[in-house]
N, C-alpha and C positions, 0 to 999 in steps of 0.2 A: 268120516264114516258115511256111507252111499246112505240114501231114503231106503233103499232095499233094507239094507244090514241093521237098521236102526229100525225098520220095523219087524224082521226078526227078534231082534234085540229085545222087543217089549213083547214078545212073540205074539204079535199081532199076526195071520197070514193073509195073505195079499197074494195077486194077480200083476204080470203086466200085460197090456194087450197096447201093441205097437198099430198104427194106423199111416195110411198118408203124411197125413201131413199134424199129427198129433202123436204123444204116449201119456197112456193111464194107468197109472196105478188105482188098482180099488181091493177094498178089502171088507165082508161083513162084520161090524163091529157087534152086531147079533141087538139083543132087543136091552137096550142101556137106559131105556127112560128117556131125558132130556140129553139132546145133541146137538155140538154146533164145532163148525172147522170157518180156520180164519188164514189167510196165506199173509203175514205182516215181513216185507220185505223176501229174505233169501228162508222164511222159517212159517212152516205147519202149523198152526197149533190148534188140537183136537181135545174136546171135552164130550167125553162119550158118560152118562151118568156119573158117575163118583170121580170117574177116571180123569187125569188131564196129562194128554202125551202131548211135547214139542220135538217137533223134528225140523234139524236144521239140513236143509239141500241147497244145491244150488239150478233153481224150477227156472230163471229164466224170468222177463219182466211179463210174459202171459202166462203164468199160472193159475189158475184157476181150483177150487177145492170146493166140495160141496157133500151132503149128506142128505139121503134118502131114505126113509125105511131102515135106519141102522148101515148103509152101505154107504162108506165112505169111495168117493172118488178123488184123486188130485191128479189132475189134465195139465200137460205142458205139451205147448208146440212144437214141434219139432221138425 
């Protein structure tokens, strides 16, 4: 299952925004309390307040994932 369909899945919704020489997915996970995303090998895994989603992709060895203000991003080169 794509990162898309898997975040579907938790009906999380998300954005892609394609770049140069980068794609992003991001998605407001809205105001959750404590948050933290961790990219360990080919898999996600996000703890948005209560919540703990794991998404396994295939992100590539420059993946990158981070949380701001409730908005999660996961950035892959592309």
């Amino acid at each position: 299952m794509s990162l898309q369909q898997q975040l579907a899945a938790n009906d999380i919704e998300w954005r892609r925004d394609e770049y140069e020489d980068s794609v992003e997915f991001v998605s407001d996970l809205g105001p959750q309390g404590q948050s933290a995303v961790d990219v360990v090998e080919d898999t996600v895994i996000v703890i948005a307040g209560d919540e703990q989603y794991e998404f396994d992709a295939d992100l590539g060895t420059d993946a990158r994932a981070f949380i701001n203000n409730g908005v999660l991003t996961i950035e892959v080169d592309g």
